[in-house]
C-alpha positions as CSV (number, residue, x, y, z in Angstrom):
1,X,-4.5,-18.1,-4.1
2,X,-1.2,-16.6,-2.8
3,X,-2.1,-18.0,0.9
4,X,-1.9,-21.1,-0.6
5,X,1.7,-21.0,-2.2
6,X,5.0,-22.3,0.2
7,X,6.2,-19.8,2.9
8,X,9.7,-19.6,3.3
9,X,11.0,-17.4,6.4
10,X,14.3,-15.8,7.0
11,X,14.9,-16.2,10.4
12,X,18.4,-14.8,12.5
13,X,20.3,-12.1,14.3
14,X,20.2,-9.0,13.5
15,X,22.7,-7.7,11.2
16,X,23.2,-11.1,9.1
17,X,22.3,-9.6,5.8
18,X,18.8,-11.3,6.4
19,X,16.8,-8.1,4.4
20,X,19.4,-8.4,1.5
21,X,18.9,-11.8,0.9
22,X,15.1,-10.9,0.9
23,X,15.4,-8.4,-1.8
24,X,17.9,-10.6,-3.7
25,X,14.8,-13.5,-3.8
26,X,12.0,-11.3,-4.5
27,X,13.8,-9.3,-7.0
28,X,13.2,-5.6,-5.5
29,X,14.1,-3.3,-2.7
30,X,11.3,-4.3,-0.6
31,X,12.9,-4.3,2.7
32,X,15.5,-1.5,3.7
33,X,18.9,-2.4,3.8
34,X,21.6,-0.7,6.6
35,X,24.9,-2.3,8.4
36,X,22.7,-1.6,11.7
37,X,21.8,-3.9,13.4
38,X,17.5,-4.0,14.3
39,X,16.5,-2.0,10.9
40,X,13.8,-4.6,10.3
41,X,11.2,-5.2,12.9
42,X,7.9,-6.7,11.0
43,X,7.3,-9.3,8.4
44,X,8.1,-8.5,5.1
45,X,6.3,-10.7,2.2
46,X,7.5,-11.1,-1.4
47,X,7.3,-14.0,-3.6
48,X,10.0,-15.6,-5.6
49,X,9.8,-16.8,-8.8
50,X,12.7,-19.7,-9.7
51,X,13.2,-21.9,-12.5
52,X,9.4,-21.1,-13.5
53,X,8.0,-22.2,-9.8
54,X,7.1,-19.3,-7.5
55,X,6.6,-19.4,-3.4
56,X,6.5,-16.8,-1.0
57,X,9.1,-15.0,1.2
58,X,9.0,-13.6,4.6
59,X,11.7,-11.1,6.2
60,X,11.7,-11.0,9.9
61,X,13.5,-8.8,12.6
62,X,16.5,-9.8,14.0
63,X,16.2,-12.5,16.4
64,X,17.4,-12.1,20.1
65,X,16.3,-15.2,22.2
66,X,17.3,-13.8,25.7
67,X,16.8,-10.2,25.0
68,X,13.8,-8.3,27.9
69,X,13.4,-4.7,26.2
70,X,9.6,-4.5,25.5
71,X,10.5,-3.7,21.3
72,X,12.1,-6.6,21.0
73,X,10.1,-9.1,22.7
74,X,7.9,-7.8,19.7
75,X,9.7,-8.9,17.4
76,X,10.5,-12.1,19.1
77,X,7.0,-12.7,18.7
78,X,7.1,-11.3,15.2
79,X,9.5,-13.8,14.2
80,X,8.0,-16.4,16.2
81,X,4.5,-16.0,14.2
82,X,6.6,-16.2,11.1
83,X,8.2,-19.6,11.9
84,X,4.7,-21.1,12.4
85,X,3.5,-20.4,9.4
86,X,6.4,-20.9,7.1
87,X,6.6,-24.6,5.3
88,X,10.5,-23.9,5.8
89,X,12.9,-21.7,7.9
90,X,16.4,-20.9,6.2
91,X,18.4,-19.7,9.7
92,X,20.4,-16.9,7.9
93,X,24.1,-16.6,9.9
94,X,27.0,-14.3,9.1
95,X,30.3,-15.8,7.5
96,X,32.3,-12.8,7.9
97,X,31.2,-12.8,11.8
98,X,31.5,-16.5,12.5
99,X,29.5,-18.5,15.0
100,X,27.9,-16.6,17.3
101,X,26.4,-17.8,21.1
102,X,23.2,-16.2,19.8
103,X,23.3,-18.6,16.9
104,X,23.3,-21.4,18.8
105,X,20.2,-20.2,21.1
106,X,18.0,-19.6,17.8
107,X,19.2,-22.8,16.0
108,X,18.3,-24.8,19.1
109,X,14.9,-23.2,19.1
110,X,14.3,-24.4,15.5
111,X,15.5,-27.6,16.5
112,X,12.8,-28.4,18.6
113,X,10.4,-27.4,16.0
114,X,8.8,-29.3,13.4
115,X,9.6,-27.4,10.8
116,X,12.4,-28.2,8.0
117,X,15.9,-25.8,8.5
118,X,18.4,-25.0,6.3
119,X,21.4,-23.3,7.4
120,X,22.4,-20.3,5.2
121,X,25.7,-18.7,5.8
122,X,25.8,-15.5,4.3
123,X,28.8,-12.9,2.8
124,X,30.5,-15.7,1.8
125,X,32.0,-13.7,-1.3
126,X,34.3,-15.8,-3.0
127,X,35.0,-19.7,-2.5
128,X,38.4,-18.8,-0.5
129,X,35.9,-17.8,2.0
130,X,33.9,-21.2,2.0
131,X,36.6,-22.7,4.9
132,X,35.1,-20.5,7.4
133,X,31.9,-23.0,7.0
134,X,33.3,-25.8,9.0
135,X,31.9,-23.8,12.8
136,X,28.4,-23.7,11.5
137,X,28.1,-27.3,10.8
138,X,28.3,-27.6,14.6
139,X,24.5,-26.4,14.8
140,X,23.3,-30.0,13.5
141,X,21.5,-29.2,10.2
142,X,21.6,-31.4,7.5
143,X,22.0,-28.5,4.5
144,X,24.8,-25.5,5.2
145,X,24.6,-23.4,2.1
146,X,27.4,-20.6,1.7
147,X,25.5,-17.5,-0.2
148,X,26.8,-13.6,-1.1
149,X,23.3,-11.9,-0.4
150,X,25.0,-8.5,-2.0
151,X,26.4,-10.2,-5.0
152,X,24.4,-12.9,-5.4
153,X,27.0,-16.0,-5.5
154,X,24.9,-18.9,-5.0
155,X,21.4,-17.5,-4.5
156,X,20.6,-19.3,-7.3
157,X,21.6,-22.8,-5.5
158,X,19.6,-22.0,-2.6
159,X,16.6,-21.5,-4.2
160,X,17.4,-24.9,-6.3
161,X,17.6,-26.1,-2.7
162,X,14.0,-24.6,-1.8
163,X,12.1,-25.9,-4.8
164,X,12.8,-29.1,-4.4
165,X,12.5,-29.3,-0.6
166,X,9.0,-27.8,-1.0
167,X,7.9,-28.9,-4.9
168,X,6.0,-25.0,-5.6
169,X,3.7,-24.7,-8.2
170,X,4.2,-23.5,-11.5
171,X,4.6,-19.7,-12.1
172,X,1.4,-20.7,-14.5
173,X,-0.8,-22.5,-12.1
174,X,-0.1,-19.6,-9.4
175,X,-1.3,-16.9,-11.7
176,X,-4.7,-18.9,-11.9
177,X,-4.9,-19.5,-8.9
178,X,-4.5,-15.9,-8.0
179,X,-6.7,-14.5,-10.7
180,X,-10.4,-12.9,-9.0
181,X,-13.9,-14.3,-9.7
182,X,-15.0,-12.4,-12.7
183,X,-17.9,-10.2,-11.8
184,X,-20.7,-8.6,-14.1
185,X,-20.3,-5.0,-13.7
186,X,-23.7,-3.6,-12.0
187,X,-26.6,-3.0,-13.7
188,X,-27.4,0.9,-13.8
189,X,-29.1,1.8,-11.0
190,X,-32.8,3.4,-11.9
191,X,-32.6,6.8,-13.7
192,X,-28.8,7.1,-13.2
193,X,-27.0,5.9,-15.8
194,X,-23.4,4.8,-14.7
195,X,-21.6,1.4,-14.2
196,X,-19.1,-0.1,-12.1
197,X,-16.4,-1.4,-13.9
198,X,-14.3,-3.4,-10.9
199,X,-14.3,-7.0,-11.4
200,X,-13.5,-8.1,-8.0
201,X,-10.0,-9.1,-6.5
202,X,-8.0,-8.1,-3.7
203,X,-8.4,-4.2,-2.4
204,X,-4.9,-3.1,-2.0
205,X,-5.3,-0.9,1.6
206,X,-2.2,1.7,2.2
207,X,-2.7,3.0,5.9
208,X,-0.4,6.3,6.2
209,X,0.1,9.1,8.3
210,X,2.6,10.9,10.8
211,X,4.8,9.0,12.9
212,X,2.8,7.1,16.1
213,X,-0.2,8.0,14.8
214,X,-1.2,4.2,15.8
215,X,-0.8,2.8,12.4
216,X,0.6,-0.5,13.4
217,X,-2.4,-1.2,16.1
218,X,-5.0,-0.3,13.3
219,X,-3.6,-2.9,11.0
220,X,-3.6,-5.3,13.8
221,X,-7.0,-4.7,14.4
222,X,-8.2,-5.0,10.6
223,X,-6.7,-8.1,10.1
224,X,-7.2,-10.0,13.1
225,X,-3.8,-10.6,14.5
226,X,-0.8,-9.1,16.0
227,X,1.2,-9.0,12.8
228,X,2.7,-5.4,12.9
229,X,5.4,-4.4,16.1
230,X,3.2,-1.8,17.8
231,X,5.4,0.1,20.1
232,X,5.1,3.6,21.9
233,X,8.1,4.2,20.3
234,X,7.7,6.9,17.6
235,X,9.4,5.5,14.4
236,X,9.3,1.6,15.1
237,X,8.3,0.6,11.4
238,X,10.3,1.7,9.2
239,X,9.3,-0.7,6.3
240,X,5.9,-0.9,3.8
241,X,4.8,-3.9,5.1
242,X,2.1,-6.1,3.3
243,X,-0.6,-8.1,5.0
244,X,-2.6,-10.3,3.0
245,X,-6.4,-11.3,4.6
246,X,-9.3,-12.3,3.5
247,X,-12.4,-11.4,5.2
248,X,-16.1,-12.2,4.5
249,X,-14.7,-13.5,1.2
250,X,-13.6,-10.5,0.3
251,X,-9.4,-10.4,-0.2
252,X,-7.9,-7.3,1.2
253,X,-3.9,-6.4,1.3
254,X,-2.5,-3.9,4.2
255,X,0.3,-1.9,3.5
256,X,1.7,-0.6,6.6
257,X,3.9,2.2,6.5
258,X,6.9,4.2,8.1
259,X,5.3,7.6,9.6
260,X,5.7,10.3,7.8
261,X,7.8,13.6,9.2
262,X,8.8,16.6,7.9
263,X,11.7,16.2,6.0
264,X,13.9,19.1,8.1
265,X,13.1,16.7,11.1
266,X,14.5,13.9,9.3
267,X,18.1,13.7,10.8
268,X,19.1,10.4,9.5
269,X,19.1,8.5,6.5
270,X,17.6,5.7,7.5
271,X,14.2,7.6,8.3
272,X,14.5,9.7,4.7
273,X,14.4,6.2,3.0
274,X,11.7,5.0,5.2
275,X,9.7,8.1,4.1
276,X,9.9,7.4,0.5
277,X,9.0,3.7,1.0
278,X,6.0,5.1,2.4
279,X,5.3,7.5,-0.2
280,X,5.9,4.3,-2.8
281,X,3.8,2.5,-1.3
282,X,0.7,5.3,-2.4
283,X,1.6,3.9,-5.7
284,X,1.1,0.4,-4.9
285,X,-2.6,1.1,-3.1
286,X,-5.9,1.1,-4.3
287,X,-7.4,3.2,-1.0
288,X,-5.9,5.0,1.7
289,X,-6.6,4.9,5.3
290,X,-5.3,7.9,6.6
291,X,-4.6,7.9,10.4
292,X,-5.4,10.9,12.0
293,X,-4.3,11.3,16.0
294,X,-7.6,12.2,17.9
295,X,-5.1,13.7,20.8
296,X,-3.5,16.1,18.6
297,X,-5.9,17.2,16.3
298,X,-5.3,17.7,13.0
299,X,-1.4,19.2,12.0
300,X,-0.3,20.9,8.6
301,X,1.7,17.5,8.4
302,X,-1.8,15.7,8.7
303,X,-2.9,17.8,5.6
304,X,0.4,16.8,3.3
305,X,-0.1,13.5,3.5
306,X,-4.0,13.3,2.6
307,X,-2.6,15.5,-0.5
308,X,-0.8,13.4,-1.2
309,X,-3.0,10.3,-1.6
310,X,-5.6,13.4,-3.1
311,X,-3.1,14.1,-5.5
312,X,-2.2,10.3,-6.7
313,X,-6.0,9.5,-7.7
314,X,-6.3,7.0,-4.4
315,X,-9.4,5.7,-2.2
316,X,-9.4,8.2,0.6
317,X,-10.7,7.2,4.1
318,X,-10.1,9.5,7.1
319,X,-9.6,7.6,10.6
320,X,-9.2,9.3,13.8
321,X,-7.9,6.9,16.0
322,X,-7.6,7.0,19.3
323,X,-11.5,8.3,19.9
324,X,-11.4,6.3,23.1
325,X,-9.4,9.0,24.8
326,X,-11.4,11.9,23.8
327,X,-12.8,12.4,27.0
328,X,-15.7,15.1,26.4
329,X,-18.3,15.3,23.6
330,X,-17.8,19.4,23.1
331,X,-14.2,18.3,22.3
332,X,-15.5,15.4,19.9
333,X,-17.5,17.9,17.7
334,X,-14.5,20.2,17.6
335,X,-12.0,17.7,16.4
336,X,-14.6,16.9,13.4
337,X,-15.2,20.2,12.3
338,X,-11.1,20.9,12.4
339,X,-11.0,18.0,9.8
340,X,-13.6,19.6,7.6
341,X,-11.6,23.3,8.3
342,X,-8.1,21.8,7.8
343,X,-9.1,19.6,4.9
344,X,-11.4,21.3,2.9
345,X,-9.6,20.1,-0.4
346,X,-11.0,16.4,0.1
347,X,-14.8,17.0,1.1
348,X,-15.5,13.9,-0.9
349,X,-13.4,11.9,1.8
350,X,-15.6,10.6,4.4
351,X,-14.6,10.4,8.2
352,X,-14.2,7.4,10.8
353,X,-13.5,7.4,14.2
354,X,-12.2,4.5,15.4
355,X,-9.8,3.0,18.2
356,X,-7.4,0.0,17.8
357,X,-6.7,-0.4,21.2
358,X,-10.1,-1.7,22.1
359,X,-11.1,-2.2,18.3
360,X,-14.3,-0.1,18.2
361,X,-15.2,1.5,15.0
362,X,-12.3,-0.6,12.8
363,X,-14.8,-3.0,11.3
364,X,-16.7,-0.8,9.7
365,X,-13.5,0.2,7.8
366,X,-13.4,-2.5,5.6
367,X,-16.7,-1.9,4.4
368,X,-15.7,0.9,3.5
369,X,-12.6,0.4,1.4
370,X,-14.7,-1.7,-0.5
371,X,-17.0,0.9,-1.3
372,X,-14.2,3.6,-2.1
373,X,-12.6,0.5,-4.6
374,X,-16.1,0.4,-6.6
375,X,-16.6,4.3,-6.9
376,X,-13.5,4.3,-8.0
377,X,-13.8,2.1,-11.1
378,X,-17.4,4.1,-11.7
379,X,-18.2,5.0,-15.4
380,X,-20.7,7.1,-16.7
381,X,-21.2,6.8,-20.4
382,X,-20.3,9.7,-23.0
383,X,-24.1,9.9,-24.2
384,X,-25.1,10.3,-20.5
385,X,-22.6,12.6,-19.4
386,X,-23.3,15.0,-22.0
387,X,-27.2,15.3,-21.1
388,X,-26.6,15.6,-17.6
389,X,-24.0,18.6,-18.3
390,X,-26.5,20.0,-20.5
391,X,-28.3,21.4,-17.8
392,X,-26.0,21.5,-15.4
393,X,-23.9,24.3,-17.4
394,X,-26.9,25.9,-18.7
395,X,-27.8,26.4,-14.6
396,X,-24.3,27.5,-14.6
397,X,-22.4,28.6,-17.3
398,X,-18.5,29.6,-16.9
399,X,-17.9,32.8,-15.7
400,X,-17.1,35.7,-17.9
401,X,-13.6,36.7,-18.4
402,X,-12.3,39.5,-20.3
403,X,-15.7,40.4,-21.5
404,X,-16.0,36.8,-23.0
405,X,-17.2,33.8,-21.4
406,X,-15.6,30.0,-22.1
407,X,-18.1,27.8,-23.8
408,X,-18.1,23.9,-23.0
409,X,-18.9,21.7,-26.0
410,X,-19.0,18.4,-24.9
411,X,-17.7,16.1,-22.2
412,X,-16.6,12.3,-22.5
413,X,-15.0,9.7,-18.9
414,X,-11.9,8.3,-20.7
415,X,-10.4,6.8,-17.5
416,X,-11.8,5.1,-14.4
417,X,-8.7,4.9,-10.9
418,X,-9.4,7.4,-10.5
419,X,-12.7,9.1,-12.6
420,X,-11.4,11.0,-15.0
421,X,-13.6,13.7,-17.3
422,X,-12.2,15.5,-20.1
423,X,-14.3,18.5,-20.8
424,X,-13.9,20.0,-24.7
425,X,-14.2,24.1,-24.3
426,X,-13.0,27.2,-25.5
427,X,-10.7,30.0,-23.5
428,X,-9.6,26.9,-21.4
429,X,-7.2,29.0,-19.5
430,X,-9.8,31.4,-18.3
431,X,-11.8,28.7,-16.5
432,X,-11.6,29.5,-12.8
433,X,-10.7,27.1,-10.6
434,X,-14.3,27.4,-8.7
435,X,-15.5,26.4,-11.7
436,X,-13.8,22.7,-11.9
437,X,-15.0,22.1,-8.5
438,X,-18.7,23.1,-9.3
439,X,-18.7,20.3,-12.1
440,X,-17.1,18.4,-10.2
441,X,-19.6,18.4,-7.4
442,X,-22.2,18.2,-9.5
443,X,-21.2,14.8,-10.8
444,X,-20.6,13.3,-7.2
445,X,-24.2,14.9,-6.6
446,X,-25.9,12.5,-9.4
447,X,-23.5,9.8,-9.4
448,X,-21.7,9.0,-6.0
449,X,-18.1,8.8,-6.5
450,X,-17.5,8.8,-2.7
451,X,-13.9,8.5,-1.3
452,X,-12.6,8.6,-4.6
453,X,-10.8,12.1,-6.3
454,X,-12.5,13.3,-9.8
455,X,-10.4,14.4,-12.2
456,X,-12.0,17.3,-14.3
457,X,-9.4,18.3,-17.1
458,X,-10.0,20.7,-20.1
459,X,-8.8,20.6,-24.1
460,X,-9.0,23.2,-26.9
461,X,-12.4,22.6,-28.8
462,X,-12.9,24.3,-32.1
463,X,-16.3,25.8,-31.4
464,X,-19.1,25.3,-33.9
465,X,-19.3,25.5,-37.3
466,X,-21.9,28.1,-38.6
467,X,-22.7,26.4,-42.1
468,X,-23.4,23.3,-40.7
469,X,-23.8,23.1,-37.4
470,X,-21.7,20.7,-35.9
471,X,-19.1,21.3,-33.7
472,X,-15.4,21.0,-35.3
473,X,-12.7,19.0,-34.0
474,X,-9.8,20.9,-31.7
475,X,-7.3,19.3,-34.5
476,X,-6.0,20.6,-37.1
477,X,-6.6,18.9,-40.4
478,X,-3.4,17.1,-42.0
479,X,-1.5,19.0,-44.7
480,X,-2.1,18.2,-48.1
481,X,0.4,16.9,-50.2
């Protein structure tokens, strides 16, 4: 499994170029990137993959032994969890900078670890600049590497460096090692013909939502551990952050994310990136926990982001948070019915309420992404489909529109992530929209499908031929030649 591959950490100051070097290793723009100092505050993962071996990375925030503010004692501790685990620390330092006293407090930290250090000295951009490495020899490690993060000079030496310090596995052996237990798909349950189609594996988690909504503390909660900065501080992640955990067996990854504003209330660039990180990161999930603020209420902002996890065919699991300071139960009824009022586009989507701050109602979470994973791979199959539609259009046929009503012929499930039904009919474009939810409630009726979107989509049919009764195909025959 990936837990089970090397851990290297990137551990240093803030401002050393420690996020570029990250992205430069894992081969993407995982982790933002800005000349100020304190951008990253959580641990990043990523593996690289070097010479046909593969181990993991981790980003941290930038390290400041003696600093008091309550953020970044955080992500002191951040970075302090991060050491612990890694199987080695490369103490990232800035060659354009030079020694700095703050240096020498971290390195003499490491030093009293057990844990193997390398001593990277980064923007070192051409070999002219390879004098100024004489200072950082003074912090007693055996290896001082001179690297260009941004141009990659000598990246690929370090990572010569970290393969044979630590002797990964083969890119080959890692994929097995990764790969789920194959699992049957269920047997149809009685009288409902439909199969899940999910053979196991991790259950990629994206927890969303506006800005201080308590995302951090929730993923804290899931996974067991203070692994996310939480902070009172509206804003304080700024990165999708990944956070692998098994639990019960069952191997779940949490992508935390920057909050999500309104993008006129967006004043720097930092925070515009940060929003399309977290908007990426839909891409990257299986299910969506979307973090609703049980002090607030729902917002209009609250409603654009469960679009848009609606709109990308994701898992989608409400969470109130913060249900611990909802003082009176007339106000706990009215904050569930605003959902249903405010939301009325996901009715599928079911609703938690849950606080991290004392952890009640998070467990039951996970359960519950599990469930939204399966209904989401859910097929029904074609011959099925089309005698359960059978009588559910003959109960209710399209609407008539100019005088003429659109006939549906038959209806197939090409695609499962999310449940997709192709419907063959006539007049397509005269199909209300009412009518696409009424077969679309129908099928969640019989089958489930709970937490997941349906997609219900419509092609040109033919109609039926007279002569012989069959129905013709919406294509045209080819030309004869």
């Amino acid at each position: 499994m990936k837990g089970h591959l090397p851990l290297v950490a990137l551990v240093g100051r803030p401002n050393v170029g420690k996020s570029t070097l990250f992205n430069r290793l894992v081969g993407e723009r995982a982790a933002l990137v800005d000349d100020r100092p304190g951008v990253t505050r959580d641990r990043l993962f990523g593996e690289c993959e070097h010479e046909g071996r593969v181990f993991r990375v981790v980003d941290t925030g930038g390290f400041e032994p003696r600093a008091d503010d309550e953020l970044w004692v955080s992500v002191r501790e951040q970075t302090t969890l991060a050491i612990d685990e890694a199987d080695l620390v490369l103490l990232v330092l800035d060659g354009a900078a030079g020694l700095q006293a703050t240096d020498r407090d971290i390195a003499a930290l490491l030093r009293r670890g057990a844990k193997k250090v390398v001593a990277v000295v980064n923007k070192i951009d051409t070999g002219a600049h390879e004098d100024r490495l004489a200072d950082f020899y003074a912090l007693g490690f055996e290896s001082v590497l001179p690297v260009s993060a941004e141009h990659g000079r000598e990246v690929g030496a370090l990572c010569d460096l970290v393969v044979s310090v630590l002797d990964p596995p083969l890119a080959s052996e890692a994929d097995l090692l990764a790969a789920p237990l194959p699992v049957r798909a269920e047997e149809p349950e009685a009288a409902v013909s439909s199969v899940i189609e999910w053979q196991g594996g991790p259950v990629r988690v994206a927890v969303i939502g506006r800005p201080n909504v308590g995302k951090s503390s929730l993923v804290n909660a899931l996974v067991g551990e203070k692994r996310l900065v939480e902070s009172p501080v509206a804003g304080t992640t700024r990165d999708a952050v990944d956070s692998e955990v098994t639990i019960d067996g069952q191997p779940f990854v949490f992508i935390d994310t920057a909050g999500m504003r309104r993008k006129f209330s967006i004043a720097e660039r930092l925070e515009r990136f940060a929003v399309m990180v977290a908007v990426r990161s839909l891409d990257r999930a299986d299910v969506t926990l979307v973090v609703l603020d049980a002090t607030t209420g729902v917002t209009e902002q609250d409603a654009h982001i469960v679009g848009l996890a609606n709109e990308r065919g994701k898992g989608v699991l409400l969470v109130m948070n913060k249900w611990d300071l909802v003082e009176t139960e007339e106000r706990r009824h009215e904050l569930k019915d605003a959902v249903r009022y405010r939301l009325p586009f996901v009715p599928y989507a079911p609703l938690f309420t849950t606080s991290a701050h004392t952890g009640k109602g998070v467990s039951q979470l996970l359960g519950a992404a599990v469930a939204a994973q399966r209904e989401r791979h859910r097929r029904v199959p074609t011959a099925e489909l089309n005698r359960f539609f059978a009588a559910v259009v003959d109960r209710h046929p399209p609407p008539i529109q100019n005088a003429k009503r659109p006939r549906l012929y038959f209806v197939t499930q090409p695609l499962i992530r999310p449940p997709t039904f192709v419907f063959a009919a006539s007049r397509i474009e005269a199909i209300p929209e009412a009518y696409r939810r009424y077969l679309a409630n129908a099928l969640r009726e019989r089958y489930g499908f709970e937490a997941t979107p349906l997609w219900i989509k419509f092609r040109p049919h033919g109609g039926k031929n007279k002569r012989t009764g069959t129905y013709q195909s919406s294509k045209r025959p080819a030309a004869k030649r």
